[in-house]
TORDRENLUM-505359 format. One line per field, with one value per atom (N, C-alpha, C): residue number from 1; residue in one letter; atom name; x negated, y, z negated. Coordinates in steps of 0.02 Angstrom, whole numbers, padded with zeros to 5 digits. Example, Ala and Ser with C-alpha at 12.3 -4.5 7.8 and 13.67 -1.06 7.14 Angstrom:
2
num: (1 | 1 | 1 | 2 | 2 | 2)
residuo: (a | a | a | s | s | s)
atomo: (N | CA | C | N | CA | C)
px: (-00660 | -00615 | -00660 | -00642 | -00684 | -00645)
py: (-00284 | -00225 | -00165 | -00112 | -00053 | 00002)
pz: (-00390 | -00390 | -00390 | -00354 | -00357 | -00394)
This chain:
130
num: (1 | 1 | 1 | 2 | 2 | 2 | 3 | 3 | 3 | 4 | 4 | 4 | 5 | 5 | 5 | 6 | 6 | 6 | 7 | 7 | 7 | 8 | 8 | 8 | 9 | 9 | 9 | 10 | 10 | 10 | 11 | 11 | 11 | 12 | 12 | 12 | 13 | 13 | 13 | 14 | 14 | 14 | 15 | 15 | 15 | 16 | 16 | 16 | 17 | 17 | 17 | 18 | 18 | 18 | 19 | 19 | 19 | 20 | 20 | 20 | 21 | 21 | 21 | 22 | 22 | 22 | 23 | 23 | 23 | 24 | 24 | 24 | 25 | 25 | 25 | 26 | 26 | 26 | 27 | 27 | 27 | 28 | 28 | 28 | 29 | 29 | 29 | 30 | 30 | 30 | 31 | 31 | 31 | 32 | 32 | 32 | 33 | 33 | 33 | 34 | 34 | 34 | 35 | 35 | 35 | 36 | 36 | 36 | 37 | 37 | 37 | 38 | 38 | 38 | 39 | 39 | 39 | 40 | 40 | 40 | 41 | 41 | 41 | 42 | 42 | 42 | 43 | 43 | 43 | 44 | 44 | 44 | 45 | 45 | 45 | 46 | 46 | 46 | 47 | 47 | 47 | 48 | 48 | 48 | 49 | 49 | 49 | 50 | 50 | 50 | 51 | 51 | 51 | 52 | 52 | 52 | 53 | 53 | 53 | 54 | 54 | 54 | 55 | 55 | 55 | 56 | 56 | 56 | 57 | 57 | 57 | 58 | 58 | 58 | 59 | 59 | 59 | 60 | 60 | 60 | 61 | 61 | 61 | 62 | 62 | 62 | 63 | 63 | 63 | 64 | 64 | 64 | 65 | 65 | 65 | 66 | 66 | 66 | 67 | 67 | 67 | 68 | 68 | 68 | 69 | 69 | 69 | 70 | 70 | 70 | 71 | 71 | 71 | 72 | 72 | 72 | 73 | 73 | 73 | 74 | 74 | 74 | 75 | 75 | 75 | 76 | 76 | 76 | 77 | 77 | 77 | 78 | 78 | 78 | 79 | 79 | 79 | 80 | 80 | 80 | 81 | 81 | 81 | 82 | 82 | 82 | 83 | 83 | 83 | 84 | 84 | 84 | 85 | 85 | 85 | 86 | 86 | 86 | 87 | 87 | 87 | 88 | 88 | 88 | 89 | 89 | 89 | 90 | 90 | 90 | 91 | 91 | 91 | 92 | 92 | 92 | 93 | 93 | 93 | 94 | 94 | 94 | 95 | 95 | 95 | 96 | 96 | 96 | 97 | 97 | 97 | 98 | 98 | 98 | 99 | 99 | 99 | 100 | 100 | 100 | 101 | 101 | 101 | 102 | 102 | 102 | 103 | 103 | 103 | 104 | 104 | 104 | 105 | 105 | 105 | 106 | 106 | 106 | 107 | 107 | 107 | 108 | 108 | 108 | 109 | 109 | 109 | 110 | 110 | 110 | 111 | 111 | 111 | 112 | 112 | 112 | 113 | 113 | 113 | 114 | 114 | 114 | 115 | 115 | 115 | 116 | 116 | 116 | 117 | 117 | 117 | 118 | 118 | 118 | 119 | 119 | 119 | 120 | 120 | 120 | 121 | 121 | 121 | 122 | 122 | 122 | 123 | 123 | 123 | 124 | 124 | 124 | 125 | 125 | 125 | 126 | 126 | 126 | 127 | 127 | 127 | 128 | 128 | 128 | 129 | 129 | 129 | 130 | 130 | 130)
residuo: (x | x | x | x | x | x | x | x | x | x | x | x | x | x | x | x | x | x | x | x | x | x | x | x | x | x | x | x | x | x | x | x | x | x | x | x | x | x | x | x | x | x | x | x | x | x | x | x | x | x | x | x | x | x | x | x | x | x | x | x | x | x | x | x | x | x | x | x | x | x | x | x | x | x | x | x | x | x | x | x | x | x | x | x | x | x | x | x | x | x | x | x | x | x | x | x | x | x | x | x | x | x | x | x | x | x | x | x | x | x | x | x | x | x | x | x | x | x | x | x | x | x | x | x | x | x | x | x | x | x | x | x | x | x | x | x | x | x | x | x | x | x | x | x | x | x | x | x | x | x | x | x | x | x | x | x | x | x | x | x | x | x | x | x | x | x | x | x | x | x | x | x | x | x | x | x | x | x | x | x | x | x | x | x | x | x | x | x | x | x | x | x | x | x | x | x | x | x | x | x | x | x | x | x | x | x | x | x | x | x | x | x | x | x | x | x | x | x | x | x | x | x | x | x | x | x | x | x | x | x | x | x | x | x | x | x | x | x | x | x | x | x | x | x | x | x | x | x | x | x | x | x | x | x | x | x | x | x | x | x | x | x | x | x | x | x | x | x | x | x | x | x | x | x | x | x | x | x | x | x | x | x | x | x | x | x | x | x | x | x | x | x | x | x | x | x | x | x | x | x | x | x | x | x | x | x | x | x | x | x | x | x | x | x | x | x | x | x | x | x | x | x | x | x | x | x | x | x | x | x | x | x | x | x | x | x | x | x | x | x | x | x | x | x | x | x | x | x | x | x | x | x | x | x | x | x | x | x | x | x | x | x | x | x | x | x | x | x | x | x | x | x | x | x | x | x | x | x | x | x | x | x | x | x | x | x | x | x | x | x)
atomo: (N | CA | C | N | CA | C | N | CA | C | N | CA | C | N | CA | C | N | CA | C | N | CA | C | N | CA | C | N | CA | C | N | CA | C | N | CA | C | N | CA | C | N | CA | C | N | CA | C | N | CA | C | N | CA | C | N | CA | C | N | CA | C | N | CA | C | N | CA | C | N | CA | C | N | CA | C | N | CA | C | N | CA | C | N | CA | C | N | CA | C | N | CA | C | N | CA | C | N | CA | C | N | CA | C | N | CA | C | N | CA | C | N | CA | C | N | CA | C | N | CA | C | N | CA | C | N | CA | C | N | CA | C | N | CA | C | N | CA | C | N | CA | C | N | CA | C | N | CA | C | N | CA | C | N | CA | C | N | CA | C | N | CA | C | N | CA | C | N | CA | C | N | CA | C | N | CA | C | N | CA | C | N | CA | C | N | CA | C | N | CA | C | N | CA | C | N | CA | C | N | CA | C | N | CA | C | N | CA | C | N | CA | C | N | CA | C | N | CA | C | N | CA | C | N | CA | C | N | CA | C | N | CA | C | N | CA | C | N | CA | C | N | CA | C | N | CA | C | N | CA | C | N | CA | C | N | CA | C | N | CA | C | N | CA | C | N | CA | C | N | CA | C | N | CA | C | N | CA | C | N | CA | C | N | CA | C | N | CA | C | N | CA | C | N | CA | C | N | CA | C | N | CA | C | N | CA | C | N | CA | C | N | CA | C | N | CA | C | N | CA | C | N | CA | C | N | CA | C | N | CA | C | N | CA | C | N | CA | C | N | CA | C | N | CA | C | N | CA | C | N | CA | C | N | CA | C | N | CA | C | N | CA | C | N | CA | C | N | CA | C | N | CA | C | N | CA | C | N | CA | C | N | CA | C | N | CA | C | N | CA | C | N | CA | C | N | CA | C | N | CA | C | N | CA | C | N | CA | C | N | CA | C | N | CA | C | N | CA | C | N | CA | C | N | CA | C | N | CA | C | N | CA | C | N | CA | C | N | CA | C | N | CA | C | N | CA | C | N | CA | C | N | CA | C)
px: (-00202 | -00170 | -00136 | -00107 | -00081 | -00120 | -00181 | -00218 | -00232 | -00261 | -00280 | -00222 | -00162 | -00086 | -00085 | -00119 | -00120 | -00157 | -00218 | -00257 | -00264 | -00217 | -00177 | -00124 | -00145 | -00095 | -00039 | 00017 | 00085 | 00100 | 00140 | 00156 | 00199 | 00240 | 00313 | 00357 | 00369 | 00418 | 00405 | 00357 | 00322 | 00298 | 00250 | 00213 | 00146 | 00100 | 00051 | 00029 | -00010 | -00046 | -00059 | -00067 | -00108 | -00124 | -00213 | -00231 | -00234 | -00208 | -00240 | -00271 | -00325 | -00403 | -00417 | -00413 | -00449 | -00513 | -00511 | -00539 | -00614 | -00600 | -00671 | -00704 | -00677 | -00687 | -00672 | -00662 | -00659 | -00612 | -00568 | -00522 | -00477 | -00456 | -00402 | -00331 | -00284 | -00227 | -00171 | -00164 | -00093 | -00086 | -00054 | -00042 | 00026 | 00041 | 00101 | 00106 | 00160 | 00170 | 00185 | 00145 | 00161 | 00207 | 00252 | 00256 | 00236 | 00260 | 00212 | 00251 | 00322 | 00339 | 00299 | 00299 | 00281 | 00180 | 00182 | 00083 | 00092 | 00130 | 00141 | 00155 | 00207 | 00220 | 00149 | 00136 | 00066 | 00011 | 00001 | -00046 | -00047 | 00041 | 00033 | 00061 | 00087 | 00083 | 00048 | -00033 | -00069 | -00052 | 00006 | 00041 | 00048 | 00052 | 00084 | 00134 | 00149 | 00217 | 00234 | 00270 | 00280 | 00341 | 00337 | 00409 | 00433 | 00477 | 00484 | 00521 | 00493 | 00531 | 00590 | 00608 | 00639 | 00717 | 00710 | 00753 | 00803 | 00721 | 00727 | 00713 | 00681 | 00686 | 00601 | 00603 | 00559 | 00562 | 00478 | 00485 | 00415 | 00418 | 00371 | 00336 | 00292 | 00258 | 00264 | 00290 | 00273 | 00336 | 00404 | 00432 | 00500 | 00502 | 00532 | 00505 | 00437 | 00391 | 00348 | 00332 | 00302 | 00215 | 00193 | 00137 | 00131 | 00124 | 00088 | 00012 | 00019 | -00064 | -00062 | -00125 | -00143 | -00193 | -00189 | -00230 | -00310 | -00349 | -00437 | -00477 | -00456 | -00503 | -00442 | -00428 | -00379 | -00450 | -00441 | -00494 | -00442 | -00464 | -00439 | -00493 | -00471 | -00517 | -00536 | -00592 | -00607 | -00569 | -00492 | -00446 | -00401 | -00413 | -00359 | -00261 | -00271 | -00222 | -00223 | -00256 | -00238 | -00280 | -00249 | -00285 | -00309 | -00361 | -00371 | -00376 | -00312 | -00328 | -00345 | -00403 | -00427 | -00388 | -00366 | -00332 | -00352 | -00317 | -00322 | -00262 | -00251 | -00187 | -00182 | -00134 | -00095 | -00034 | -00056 | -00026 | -00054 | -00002 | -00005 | 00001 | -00010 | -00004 | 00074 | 00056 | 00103 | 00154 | 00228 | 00296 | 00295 | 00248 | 00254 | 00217 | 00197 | 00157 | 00106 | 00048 | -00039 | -00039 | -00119 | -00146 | -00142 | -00148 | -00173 | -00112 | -00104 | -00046 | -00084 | -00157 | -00187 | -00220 | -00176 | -00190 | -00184 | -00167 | -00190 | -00235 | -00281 | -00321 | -00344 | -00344 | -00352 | -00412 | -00418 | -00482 | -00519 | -00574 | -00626 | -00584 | -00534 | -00497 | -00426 | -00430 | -00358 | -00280 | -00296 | -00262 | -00270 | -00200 | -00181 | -00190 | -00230 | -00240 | -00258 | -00204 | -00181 | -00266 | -00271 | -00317 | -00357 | -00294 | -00283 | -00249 | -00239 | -00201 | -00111 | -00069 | -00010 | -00031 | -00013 | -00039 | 00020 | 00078 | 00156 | 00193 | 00269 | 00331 | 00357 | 00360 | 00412 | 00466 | 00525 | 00570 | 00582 | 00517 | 00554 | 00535 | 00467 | 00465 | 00516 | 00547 | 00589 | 00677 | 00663 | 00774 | 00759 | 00753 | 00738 | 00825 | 00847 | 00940 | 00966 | 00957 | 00981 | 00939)
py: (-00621 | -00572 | -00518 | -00536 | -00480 | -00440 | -00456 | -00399 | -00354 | -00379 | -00317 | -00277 | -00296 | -00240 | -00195 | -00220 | -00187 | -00137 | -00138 | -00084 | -00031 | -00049 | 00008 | 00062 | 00123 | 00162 | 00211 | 00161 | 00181 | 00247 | 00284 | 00367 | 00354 | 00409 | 00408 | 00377 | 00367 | 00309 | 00259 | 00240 | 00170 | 00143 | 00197 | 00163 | 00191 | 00164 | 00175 | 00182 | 00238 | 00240 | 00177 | 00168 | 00089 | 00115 | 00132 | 00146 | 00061 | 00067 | 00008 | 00009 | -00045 | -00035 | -00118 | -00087 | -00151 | -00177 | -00236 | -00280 | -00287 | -00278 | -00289 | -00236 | -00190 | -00106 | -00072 | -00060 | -00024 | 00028 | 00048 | 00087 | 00093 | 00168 | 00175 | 00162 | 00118 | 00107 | 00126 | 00129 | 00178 | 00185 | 00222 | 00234 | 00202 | 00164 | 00150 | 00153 | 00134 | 00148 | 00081 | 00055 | -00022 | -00017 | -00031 | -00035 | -00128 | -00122 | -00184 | -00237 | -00245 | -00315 | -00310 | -00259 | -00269 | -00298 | -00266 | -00262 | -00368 | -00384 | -00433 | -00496 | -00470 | -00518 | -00515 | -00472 | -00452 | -00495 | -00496 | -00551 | -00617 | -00647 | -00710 | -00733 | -00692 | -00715 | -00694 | -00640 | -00630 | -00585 | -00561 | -00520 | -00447 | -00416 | -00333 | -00312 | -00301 | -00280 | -00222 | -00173 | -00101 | -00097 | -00052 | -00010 | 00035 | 00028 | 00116 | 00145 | 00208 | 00275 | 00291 | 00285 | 00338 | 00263 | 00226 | 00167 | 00133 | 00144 | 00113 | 00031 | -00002 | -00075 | -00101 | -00161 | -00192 | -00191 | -00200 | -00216 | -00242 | -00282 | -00341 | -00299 | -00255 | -00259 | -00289 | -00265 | -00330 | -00364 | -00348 | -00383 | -00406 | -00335 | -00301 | -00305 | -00274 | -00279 | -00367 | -00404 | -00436 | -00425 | -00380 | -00349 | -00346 | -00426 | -00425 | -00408 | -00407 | -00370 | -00432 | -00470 | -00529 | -00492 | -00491 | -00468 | -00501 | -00493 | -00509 | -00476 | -00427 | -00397 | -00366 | -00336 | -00279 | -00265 | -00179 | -00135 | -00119 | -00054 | -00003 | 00028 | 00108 | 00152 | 00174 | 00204 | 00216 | 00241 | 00287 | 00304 | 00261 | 00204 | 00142 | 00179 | 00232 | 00276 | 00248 | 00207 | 00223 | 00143 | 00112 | 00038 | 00056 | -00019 | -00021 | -00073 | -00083 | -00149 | -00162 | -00219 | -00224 | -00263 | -00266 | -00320 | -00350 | -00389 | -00414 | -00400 | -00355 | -00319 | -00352 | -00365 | -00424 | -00361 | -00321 | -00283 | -00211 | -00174 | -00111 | -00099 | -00040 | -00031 | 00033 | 00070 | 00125 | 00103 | 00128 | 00124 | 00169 | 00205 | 00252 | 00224 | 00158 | 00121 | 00124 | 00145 | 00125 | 00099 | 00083 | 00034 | 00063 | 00126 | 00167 | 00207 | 00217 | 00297 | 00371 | 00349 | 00411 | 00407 | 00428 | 00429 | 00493 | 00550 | 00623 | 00639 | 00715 | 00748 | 00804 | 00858 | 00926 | 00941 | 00987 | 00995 | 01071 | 01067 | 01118 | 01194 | 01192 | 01263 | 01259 | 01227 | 01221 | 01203 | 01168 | 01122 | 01054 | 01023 | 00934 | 00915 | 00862 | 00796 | 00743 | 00697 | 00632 | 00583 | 00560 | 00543 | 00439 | 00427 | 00349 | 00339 | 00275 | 00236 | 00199 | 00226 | 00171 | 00093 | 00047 | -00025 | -00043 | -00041 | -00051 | -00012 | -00044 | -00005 | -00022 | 00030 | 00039 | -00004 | 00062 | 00028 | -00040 | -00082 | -00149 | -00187 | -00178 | -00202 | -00188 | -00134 | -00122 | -00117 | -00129 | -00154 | -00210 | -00267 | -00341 | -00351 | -00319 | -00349 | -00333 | -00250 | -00216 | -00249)
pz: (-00908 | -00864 | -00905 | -00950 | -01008 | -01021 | -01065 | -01070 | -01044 | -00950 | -00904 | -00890 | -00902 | -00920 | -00959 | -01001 | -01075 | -01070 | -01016 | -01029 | -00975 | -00931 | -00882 | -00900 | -00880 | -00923 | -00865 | -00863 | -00822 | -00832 | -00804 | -00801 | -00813 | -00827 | -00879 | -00858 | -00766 | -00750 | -00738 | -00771 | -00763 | -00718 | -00667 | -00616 | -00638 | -00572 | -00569 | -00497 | -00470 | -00410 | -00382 | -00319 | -00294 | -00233 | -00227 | -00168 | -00137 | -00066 | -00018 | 00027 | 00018 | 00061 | 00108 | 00165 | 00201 | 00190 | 00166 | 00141 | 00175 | 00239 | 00269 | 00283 | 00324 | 00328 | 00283 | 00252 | 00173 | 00171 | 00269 | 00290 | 00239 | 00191 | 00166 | 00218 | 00183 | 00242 | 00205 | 00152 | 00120 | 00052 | 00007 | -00050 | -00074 | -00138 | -00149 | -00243 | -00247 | -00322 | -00347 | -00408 | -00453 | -00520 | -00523 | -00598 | -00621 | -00663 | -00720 | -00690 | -00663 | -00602 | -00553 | -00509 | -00411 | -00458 | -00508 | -00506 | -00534 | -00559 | -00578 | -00530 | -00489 | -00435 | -00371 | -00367 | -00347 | -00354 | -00401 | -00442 | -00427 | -00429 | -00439 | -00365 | -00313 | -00250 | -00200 | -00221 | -00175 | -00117 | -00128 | -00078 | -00123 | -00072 | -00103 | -00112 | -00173 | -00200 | -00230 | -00211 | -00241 | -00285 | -00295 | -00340 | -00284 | -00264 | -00219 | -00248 | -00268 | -00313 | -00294 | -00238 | -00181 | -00205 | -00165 | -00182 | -00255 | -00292 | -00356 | -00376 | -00312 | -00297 | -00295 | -00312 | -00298 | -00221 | -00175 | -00111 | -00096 | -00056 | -00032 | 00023 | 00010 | 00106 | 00159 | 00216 | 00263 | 00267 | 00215 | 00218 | 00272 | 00302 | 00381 | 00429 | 00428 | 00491 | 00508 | 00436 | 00465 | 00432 | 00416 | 00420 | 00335 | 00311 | 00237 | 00229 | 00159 | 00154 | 00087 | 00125 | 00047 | 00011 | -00039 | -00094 | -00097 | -00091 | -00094 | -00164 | -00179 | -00264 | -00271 | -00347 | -00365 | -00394 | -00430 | -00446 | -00514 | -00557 | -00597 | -00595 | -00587 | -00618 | -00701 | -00708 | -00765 | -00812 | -00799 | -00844 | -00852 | -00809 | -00804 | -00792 | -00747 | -00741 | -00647 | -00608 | -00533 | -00518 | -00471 | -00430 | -00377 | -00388 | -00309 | -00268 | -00206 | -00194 | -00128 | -00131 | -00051 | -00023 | 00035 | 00053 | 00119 | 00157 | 00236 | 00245 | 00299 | 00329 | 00393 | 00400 | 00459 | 00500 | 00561 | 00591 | 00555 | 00550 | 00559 | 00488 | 00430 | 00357 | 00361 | 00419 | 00439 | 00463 | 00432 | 00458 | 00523 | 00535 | 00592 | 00668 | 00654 | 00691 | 00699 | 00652 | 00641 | 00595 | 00602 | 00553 | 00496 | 00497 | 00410 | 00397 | 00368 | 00330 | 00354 | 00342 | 00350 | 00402 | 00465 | 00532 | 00568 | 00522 | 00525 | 00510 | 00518 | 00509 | 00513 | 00470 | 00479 | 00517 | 00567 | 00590 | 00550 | 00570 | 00563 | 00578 | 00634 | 00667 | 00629 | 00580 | 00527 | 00579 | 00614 | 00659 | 00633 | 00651 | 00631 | 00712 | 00696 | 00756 | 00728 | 00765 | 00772 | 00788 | 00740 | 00716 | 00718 | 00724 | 00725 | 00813 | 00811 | 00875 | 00862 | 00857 | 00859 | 00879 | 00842 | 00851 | 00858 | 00852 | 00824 | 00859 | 00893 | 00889 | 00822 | 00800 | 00737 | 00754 | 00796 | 00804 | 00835 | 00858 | 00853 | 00805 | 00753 | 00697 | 00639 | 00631 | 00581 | 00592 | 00643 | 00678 | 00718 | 00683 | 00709 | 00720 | 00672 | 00681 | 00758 | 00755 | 00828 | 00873)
């Protein structure tokens, strides 16, 4: 497992891209950032684990809503600069309540339409307290 670390090459704050792909449909469902823990804990619990930039924290997918993503292949691309991981997504991938992140879409008349289905209330997956 070291090695395939070794031959990934982190960006200056020590992450790395991580596209996520449903496992069976091949549906892109969201983008997140790894550094060398979340890609690590990743690994060895089959679950998805990020860095979030914004925070500064390790974070578990799924770990608010409910909606883990188990790991099935990880990938690297050829610059070993970006992943790719297929997963089985359990609920929704979107904090905004769809399945994908990328549930927009520019049209042909340079107009955005809503592109996907809400599968999810947010707000009751993510304020379980309230």
């Amino acid at each position: 497992m070291v090695d395939f670390l070794k031959k990934l090459k982190f960006n200056k704050d020590g992450t790395i891209p991580a596209i996520i792909q449903d496992f069976q449909t091949n549906e892109v469902l969201m983008l997140g950032y790894m550094n060398e823990h979340s890609l690590l804990k990743t690994i060895l619990m089959e679950k998805v684990h990020f860095w979030s930039r914004s925070r500064g924290k390790l974070w578990l997918k799924g770990e608010r809503s409910g909606h883990f993503q188990t790991v099935q292949e990880i990938y690297f691309d050829c610059d070993a600069d970006a992943l790719l991981l297929k997963v089985k997504q359990r609920g929704g991938a979107c904090h905004k309540g769809y399945r994908s992140c990328f549930y927009r879409r520019f049209t042909k008349d340079r107009k955005t339409e809503i592109a996907g289905e809400k599968i999810f209330n947010p707000e009751k997956a993510y304020n379980k307290d309230a």
